[in-house]
C-alpha positions in Angstrom: 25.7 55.8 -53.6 22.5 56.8 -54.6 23.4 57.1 -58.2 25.3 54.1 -58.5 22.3 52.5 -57.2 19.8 54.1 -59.4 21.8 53.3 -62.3 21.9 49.3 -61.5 18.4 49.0 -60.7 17.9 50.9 -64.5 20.3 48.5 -65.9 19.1 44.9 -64.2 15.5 46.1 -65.1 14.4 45.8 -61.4 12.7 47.9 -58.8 14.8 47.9 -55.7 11.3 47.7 -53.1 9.7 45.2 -55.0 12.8 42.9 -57.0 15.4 42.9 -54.7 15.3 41.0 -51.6 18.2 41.6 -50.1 21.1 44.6 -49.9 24.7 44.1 -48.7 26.9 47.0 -48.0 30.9 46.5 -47.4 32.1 49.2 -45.3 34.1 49.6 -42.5 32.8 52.3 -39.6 36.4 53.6 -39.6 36.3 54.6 -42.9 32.6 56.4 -42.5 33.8 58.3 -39.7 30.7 56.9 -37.2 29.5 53.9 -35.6 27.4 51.6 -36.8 27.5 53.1 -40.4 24.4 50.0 -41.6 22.2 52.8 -39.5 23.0 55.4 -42.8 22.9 52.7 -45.6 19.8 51.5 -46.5 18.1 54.9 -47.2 20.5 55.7 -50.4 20.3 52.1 -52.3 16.6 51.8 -51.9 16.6 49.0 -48.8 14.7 51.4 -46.3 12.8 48.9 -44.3 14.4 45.5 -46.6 16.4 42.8 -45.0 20.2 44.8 -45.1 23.7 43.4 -43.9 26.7 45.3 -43.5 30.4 43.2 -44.5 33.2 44.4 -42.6 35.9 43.5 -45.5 36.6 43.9 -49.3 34.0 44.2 -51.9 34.3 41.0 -53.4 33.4 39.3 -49.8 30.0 41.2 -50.3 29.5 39.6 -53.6 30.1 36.3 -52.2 27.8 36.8 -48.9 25.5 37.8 -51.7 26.1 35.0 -54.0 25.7 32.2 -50.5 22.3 34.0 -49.9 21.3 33.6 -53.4 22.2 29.8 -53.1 20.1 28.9 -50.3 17.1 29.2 -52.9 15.4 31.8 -50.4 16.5 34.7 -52.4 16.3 35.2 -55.8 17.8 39.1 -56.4 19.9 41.1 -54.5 22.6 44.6 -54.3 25.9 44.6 -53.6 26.8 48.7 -52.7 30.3 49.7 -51.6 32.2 52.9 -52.7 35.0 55.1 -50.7 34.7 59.0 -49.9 38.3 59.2 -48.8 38.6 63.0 -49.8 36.4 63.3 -46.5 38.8 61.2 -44.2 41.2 63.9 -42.0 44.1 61.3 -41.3 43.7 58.0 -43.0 47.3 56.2 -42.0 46.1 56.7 -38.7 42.9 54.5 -39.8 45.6 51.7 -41.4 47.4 51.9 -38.3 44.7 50.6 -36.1 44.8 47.2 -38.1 48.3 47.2 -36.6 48.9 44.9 -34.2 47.8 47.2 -30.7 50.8 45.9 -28.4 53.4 44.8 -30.5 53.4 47.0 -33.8 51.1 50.1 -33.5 53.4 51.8 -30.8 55.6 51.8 -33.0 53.7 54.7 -35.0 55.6 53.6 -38.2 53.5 54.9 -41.7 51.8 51.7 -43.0 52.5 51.9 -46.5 56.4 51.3 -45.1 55.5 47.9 -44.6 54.8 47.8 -48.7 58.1 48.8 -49.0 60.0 46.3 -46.7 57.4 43.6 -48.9 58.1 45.0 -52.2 62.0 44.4 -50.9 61.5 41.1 -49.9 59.5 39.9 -53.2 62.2 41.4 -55.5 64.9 39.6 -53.6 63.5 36.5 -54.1 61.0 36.3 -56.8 63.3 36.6 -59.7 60.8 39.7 -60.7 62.6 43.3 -62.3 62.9 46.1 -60.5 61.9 47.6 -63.9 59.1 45.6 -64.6 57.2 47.6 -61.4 57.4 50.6 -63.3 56.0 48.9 -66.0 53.3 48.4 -64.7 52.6 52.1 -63.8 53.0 53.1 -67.3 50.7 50.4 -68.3 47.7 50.7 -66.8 47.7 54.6 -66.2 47.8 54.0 -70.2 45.2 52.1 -70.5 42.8 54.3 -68.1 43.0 56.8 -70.6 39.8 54.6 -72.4 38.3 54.5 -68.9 35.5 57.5 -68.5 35.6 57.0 -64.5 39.7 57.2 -64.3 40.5 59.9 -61.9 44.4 59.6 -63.4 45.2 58.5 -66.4 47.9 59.5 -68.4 50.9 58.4 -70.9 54.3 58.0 -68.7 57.4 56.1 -69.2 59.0 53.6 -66.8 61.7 55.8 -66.8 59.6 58.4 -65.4 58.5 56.1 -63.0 61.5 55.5 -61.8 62.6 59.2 -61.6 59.6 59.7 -59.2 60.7 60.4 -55.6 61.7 57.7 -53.7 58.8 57.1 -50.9 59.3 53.8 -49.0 62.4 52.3 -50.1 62.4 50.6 -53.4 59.3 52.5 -53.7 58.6 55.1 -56.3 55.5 57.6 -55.6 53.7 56.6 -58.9 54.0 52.9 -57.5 52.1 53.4 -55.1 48.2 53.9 -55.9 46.3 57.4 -55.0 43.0 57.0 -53.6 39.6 58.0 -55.3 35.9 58.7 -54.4 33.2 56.5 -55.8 30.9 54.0 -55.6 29.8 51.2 -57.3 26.7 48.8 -57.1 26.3 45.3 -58.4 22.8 43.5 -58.9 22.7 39.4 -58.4 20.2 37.1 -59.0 19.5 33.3 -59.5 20.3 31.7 -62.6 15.8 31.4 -63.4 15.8 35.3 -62.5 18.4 36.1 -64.7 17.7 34.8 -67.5 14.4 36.4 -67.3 15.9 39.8 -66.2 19.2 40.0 -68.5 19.4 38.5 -72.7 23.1 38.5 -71.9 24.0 37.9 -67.9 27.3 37.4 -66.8 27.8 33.9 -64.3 29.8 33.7 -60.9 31.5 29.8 -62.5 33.6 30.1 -58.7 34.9 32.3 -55.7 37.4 31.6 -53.1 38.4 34.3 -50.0 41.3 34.0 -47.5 43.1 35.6 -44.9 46.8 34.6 -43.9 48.3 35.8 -40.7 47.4 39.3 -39.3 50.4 39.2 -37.5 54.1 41.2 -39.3 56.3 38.6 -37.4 54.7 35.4 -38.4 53.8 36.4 -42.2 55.5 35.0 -45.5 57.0 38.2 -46.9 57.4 37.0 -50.5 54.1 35.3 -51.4 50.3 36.5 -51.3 49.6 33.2 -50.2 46.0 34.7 -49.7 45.5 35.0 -53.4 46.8 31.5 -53.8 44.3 29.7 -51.5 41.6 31.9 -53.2 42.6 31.3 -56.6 42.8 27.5 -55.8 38.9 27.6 -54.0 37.4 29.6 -57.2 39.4 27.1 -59.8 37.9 24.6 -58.1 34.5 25.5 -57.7 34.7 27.3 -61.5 36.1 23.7 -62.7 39.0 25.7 -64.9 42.3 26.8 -64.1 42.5 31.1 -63.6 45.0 31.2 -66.4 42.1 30.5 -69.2 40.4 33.3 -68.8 40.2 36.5 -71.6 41.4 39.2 -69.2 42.4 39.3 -65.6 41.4 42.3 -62.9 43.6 42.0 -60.0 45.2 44.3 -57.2 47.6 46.3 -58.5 47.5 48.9 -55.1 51.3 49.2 -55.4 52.5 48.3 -58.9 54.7 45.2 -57.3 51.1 43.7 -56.6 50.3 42.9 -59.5 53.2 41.1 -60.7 52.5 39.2 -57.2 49.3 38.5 -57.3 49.6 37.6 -61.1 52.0 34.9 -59.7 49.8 34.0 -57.2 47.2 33.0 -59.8 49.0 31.1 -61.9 49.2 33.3 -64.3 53.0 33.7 -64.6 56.2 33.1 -62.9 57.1 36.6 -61.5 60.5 36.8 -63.4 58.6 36.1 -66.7 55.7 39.0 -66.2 57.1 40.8 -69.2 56.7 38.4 -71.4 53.4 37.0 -70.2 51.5 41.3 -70.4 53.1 41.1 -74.1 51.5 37.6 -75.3 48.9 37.0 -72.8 45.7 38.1 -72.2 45.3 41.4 -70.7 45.8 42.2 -67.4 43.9 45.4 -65.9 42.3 46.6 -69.1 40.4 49.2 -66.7 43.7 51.1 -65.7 43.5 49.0 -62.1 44.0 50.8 -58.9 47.2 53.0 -60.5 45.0 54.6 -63.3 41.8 54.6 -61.7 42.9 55.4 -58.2 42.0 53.6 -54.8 38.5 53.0 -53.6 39.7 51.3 -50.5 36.6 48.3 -49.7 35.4 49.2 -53.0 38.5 48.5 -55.0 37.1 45.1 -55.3 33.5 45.5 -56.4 34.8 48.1 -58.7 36.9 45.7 -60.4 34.9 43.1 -60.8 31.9 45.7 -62.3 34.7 46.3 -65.1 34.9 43.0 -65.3 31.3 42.5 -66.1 31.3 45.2 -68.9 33.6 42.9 -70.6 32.3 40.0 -70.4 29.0 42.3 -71.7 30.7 43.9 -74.5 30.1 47.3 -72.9 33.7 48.4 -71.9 34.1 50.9 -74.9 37.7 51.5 -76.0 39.1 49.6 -73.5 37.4 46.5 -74.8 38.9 42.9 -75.2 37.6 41.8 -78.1 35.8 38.3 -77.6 36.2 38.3 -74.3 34.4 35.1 -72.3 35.9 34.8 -69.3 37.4 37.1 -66.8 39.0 36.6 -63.1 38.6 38.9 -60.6 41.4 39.4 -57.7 41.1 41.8 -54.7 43.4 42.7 -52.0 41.8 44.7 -48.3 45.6 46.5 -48.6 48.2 47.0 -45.5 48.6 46.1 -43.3 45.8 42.8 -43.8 46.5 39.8 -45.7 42.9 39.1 -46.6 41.7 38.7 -50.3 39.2 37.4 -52.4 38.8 35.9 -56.1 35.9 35.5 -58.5 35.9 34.2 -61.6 33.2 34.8 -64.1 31.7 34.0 -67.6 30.0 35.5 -70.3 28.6 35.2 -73.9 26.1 32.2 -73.2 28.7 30.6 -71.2 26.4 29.3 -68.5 26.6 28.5 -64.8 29.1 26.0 -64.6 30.2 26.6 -60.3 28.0 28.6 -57.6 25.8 28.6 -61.0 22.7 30.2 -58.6 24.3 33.4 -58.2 24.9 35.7 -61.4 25.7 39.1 -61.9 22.8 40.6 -63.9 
């Protein structure tokens, strides 16, 4: 955390006790392993003593609290810090299980990542999408997080491979299913009159959107992310363009049928044509997404959208899209919620053109 931090300050040209005045951390106590985790936060992201707020949820809701704080014209800079140190947590399903309905579905002690399965089974039946397609995916981005420095697995397998992989929750493959990952990422914001004076080239929040559907298994729609829908539709509208114009799409890909899902979700593609859209459209997890990076849990999110942000910066390296202006940003919380969140940015003297006030430096 505290070199995430370090290194955003250094790169947004700010002093965190005198620049930024205000720090939001996304974390979930659960996860941390104590209560009231806020109490451990502030020390390691330089908001000892500074107005700090803890979000319950997925990184991207932090970047919107922040972005809303920014727009009430009383702030003019502030940090966005989440990040994940799974490799510390003893029995993580039994953390997803108590997101579980507590009468009706966590006695049932099933493994949460079976209800993935059972939607995965659903959304092939009736989507039109390939079975093969989903180990496409796999091979796809783990390929393309061999550019990315802060992959924990990349690598170059087949679809076949993929689908040789041993069978976990029925379709499921193993490599379709994400692995989780330490790490941490921080994001600075500021007004649009900050930075312009802090950053030559910032990149602008043009819209976001969040949503939750139905907690509940028994009242759900099994073959749509409906969440991603209403988000996509709030940050279209606020951005005033449709998500399909941007350069390059980050989006959930926590099991590989995700992002053929949420792709659908945002307009993007009809799920039975995803093949031909990732071999004439623009790119879709350039990064190596959750498959080739690996799982941050509430970070998953930020982490996105700060590869995002080196694109739209021209600072992504290999894995570049070259004249890349736009980008969309799509985030899943993972079983057994249906809560997401979109964001959709600009670059390259683009402007503010939605929430405007609120730009990631």
């Amino acid at each position: 955390m505290y070199e995430a931090a370090v290194k955003a300050y250094e790169d947004a040209g700010v002093e965190p006790r005198k620049d930024v005045e205000s720090f939001v951390g996304v974390s979930e106590d659960f996860w941390e392993g104590t209560s009231i985790f806020d109490e451990y936060l502030p020390d390691q992201i330089g908001g000892a003593l500074r107005p700090v707020c803890t979000i319950g949820g997925d990184g991207l809701a932090g970047v919107a609290n922040a972005a809303m704080q920014i727009m009430t014209g009383r702030i003019g800079v502030a940090a966005v810090e989440s990040h994940s140190k799974l490799s510390e947590v003893d029995r993580p399903l039994k953390v997803l299980q108590m997101a579980l309905d507590p009468v009706l579905n966590r006695p049932l002690d099933l493994n949460p990542h079976a209800l993935a399965g059972l939607e995965m089974a659903r959304f092939l039946d009736g989507s039109g999408a390939k079975r093969n397609d989903c180990a496409r995916v796999v091979a796809k981005n783990r390929r393309n997080a061999i550019a990315n420095p802060l992959a924990a697995y990349p690598a170059r397998v087949t679809s076949e491979l993929v689908l040789r992989s041993d069978e976990t929750f029925s379709p499921m493959r193993r490599l379709e299913m994400s692995a989780p990952a330490d790490g941490a990422t921080v994001l600075v914001l500021a007004s649009e009159e900050r930075a312009r004076r802090l950053s030559d080239d910032p990149v602008w929040i043009d819209g976001m959107g969040w949503a939750n559907d139905t907690p509940t298994l028994e009242a759900r729609d099994w073959a749509r992310a409906r969440y991603a829908e209403w988000s996509a539709k709030r940050a279209s509208k606020m951005a005033g363009w449709p998500s399909k114009k941007a350069d390059l799409f980050e989006i959930d890909d926590t099991y590989a049928y995700k992002e053929i899902q949420h792709a659908g979700a945002l307009g993007l593609c009809k799920p039975a044509e995803y093949a031909g859209f990732i071999r004439e459209g623009p790119p879709i997890n350039p990064s190596g997404g959750s498959l080739g990076c690996g799982h941050l849990m509430d970070a998953t999110g930020l982490f996105r959208l700060g590869e995002a942000v080196d694109q739209l910066r021209g600072l992504a390296g290999r894995r570049q899209v070259k004249g890349a202006r736009r980008a969309v940003v799509q985030s899943w919380r993972g079983v057994p919620t249906t809560a997401g969140a979109v964001l959709m940015l600009s670059g390259r003297d683009g402007g503010p053109a939605g929430a405007g006030k609120g730009a990631v430096a």
